[in-house]
C-alpha positions in Angstrom: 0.0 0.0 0.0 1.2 3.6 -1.0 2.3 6.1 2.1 -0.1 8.9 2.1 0.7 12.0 0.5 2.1 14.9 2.5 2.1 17.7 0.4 -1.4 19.6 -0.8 -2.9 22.7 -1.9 -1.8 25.2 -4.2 1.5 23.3 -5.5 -0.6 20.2 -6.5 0.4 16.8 -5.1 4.3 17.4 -5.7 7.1 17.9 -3.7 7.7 22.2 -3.2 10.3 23.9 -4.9 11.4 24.9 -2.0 11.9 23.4 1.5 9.7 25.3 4.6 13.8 25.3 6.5 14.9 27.0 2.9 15.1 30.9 2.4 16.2 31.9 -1.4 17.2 34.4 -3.3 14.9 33.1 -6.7 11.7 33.1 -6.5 10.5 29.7 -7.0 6.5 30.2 -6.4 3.7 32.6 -6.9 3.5 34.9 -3.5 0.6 33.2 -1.6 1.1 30.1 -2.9 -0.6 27.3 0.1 1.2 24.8 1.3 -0.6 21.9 4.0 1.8 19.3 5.6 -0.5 17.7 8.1 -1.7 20.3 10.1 0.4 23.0 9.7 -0.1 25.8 6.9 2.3 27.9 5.2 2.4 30.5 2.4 5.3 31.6 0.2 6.0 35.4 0.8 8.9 38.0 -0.2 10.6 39.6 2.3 11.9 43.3 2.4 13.6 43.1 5.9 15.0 40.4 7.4 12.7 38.2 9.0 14.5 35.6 11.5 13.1 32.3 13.2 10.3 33.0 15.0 9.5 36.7 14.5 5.7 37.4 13.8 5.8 39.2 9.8 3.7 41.8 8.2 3.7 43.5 5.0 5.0 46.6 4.8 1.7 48.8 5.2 4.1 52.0 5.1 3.7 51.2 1.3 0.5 52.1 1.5 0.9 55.4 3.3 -0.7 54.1 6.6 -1.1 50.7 8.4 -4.9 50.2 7.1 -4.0 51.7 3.6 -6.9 53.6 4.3 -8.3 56.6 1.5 -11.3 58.7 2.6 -14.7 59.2 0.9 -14.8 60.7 -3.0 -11.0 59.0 -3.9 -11.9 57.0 -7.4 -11.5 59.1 -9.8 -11.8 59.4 -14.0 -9.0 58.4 -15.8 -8.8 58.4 -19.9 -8.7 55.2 -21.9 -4.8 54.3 -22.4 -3.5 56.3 -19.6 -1.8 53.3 -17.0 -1.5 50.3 -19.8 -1.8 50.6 -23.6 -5.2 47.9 -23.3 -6.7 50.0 -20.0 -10.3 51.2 -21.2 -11.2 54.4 -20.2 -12.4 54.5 -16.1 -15.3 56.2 -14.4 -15.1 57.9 -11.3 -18.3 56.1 -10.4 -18.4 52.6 -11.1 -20.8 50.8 -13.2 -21.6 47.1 -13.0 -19.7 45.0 -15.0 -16.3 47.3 -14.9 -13.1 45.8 -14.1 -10.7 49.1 -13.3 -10.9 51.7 -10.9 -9.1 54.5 -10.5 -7.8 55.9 -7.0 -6.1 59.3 -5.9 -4.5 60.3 -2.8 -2.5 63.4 -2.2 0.3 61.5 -0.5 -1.0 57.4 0.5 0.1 56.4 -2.8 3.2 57.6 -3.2 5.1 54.5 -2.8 2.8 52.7 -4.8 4.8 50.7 -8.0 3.8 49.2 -10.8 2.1 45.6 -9.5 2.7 45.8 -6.2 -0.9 45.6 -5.1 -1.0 42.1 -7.3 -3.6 39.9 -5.4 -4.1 42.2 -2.6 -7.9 43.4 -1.9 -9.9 46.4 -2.5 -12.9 47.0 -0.2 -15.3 49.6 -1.6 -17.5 50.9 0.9 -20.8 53.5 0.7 -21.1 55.9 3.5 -24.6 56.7 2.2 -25.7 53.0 2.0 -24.8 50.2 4.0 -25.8 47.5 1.3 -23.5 48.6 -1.3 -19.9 47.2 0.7 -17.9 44.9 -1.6 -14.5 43.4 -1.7 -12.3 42.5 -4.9 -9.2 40.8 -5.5 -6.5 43.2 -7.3 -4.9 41.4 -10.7 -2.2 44.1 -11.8 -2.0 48.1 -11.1 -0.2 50.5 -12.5 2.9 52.6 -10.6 1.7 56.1 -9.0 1.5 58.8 -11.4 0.2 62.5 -10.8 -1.0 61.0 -7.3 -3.3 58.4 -9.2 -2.9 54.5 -9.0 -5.2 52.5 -11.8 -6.4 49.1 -10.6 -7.4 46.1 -12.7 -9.9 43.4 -11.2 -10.4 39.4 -11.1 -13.6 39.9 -11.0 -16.4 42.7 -12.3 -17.8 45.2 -10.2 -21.5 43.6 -8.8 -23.3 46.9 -7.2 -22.6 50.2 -9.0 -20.9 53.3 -6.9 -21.3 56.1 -6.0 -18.1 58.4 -6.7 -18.6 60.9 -3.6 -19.7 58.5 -0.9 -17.5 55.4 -2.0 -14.9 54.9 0.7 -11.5 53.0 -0.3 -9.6 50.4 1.6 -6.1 49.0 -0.2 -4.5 45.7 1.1 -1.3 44.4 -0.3 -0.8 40.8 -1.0 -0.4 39.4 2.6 3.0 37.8 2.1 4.2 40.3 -0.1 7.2 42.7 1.1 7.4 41.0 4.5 9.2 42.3 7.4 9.5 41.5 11.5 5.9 43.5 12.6 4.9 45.5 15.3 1.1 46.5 16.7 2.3 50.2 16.2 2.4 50.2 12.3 1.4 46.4 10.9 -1.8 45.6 11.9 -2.2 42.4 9.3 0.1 39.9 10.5 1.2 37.3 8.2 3.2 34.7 9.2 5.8 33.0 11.0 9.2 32.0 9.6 10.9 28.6 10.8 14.5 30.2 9.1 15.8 33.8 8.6 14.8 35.3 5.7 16.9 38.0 4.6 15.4 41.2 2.9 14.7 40.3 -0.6 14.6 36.6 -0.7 11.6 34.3 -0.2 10.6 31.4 2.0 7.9 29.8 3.6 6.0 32.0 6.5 3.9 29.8 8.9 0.2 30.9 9.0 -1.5 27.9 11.0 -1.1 25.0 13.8 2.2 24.3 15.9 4.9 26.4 15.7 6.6 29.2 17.6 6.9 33.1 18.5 9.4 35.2 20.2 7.6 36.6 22.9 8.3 39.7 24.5 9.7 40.9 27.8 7.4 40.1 30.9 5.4 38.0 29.0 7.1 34.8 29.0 4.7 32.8 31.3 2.5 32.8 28.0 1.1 29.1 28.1 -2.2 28.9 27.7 -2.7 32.8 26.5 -4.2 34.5 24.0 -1.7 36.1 22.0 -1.5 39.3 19.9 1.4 41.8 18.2 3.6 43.3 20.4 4.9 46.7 20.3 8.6 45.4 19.9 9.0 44.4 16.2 8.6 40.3 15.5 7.8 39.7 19.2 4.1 38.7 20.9 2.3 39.7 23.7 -0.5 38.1 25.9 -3.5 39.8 24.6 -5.0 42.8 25.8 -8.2 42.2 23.9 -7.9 45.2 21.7 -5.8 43.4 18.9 -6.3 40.6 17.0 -5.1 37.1 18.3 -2.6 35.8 16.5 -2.4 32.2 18.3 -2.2 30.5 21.6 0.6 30.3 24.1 0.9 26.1 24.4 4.1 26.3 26.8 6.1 29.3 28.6 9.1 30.3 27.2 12.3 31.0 29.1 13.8 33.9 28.7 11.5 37.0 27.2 12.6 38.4 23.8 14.9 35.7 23.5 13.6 32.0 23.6 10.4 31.4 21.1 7.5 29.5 22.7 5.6 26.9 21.4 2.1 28.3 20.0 -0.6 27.2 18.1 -1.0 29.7 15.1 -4.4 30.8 13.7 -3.5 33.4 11.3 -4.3 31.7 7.9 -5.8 27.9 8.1 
């Protein structure tokens, strides 16, 4: 009789590229690429700090000009056929059903903004005037900033038409895209765990569900059988205060804060 297979989810039934203890400079899967080994989860990310053993990762909301890569009421905008990408048609500030590009203006949240790298991140639309008209989208390319304007191709068409100057904007990067150690200060969408150190521009493996392990911060290291949420101090956890998200369970106390990692049960990304 056959062993079972080990390996599922978005890499098929093979063997990875790339090992979870295995941080590379080539990029050897799509960013967010699953990966299940029993009941752990990981997903492939890009780092653009290094992330050691341990630390709790974000993407680098600074990109976005704010940790929520929040933009207020009235910020899609008209743009003319052509403008971002030769095949982009021309773009309505307010959207009608069936279109698959937006276009968004900020005077300074988008400055950082280059070509692609919102690539299968999300894009909440959200009507101050009308509660039924929220909807989410996944992003398929955009174009760099230009004259303070970012254009945005969908997956999928736009399902409940907008209004221009009551439709609210949220931006969300890929979640294992331009990963670095995170703090509750500035990253509030943690993303993973590595089980090696990434080093700033190379990719690996960032743990997202089940057993694994966290540095946990000073005064905190009698964490067993605590909620846990983001510290303060970059990569580390806290026991929850209930304000912030929990980012796993404390299994066993560590031994020395900020130093030793203790053993958690992750529930970031099943």
């Amino acid at each position: 009789m056959s062993a079972p297979n080990r390996w599922g989810s978005d890499i098929g039934t093979g063997t990875p590229a790339q090992s979870i203890y295995e941080a590379s400079t080539t990029q050897k899967h799509r960013i967010g690429t699953r990966l299940k080994i029993g009941e752990r989860t990981f997903y492939y990310g890009e780092a653009v700090a290094s992330c050691s053993p341990a630390e709790i990762c974000s993407p680098d909301q600074s990109l976005l000009g704010s940790s929520l890569g929040l933009l207020e009421d009235g910020n899609c905008v008209a743009l003319a056929a052509g403008t971002a990408f030769s095949d982009q048609p021309a773009i309505t500030a307010a959207l009608a059903v069936g279109d698959t590009w937006l276009a968004v203006t900020h005077a300074d949240r988008l400055d950082n903004v280059t070509k692609n790298l919102l690539v299968d991140g999300y894009v909440v639309l959200t009507d101050s005037a009308n509660a039924d008209y929220q909807q989410i989208y996944k992003i398929k390319r955009n174009s760099a900033m230009s004259s303070d304007i970012v254009a945005i191709e969908l997956y999928d068409p736009i399902v409940t038409a907008t209004t221009d100057g009551t439709t609210g904007i949220s931006l969300m990067m890929n979640p294992w895209k331009k990963m670095r150690p995170a703090d509750s200060t500035v990253d509030e969408q943690p993303g993973g765990v590595p089980l090696v150190e990434i080093a700033a521009s190379s990719f690996g493996w960032f743990q997202t569900w089940g057993p694994s392990m966290i540095q946990v911060d000073a005064g905190h290291e009698a964490c067993g059988g605590l909620q846990l949420m983001l510290s303060t101090t970059a990569g580390q956890a806290d026991a929850s205060n209930g304000t912030l998200s929990v980012i796993g369970d404390g299994l066993v106390d560590c031994t020395t804060a900020g130093a030793d990692a203790a053993l958690v049960k992750l529930r970031l990304y099943p």
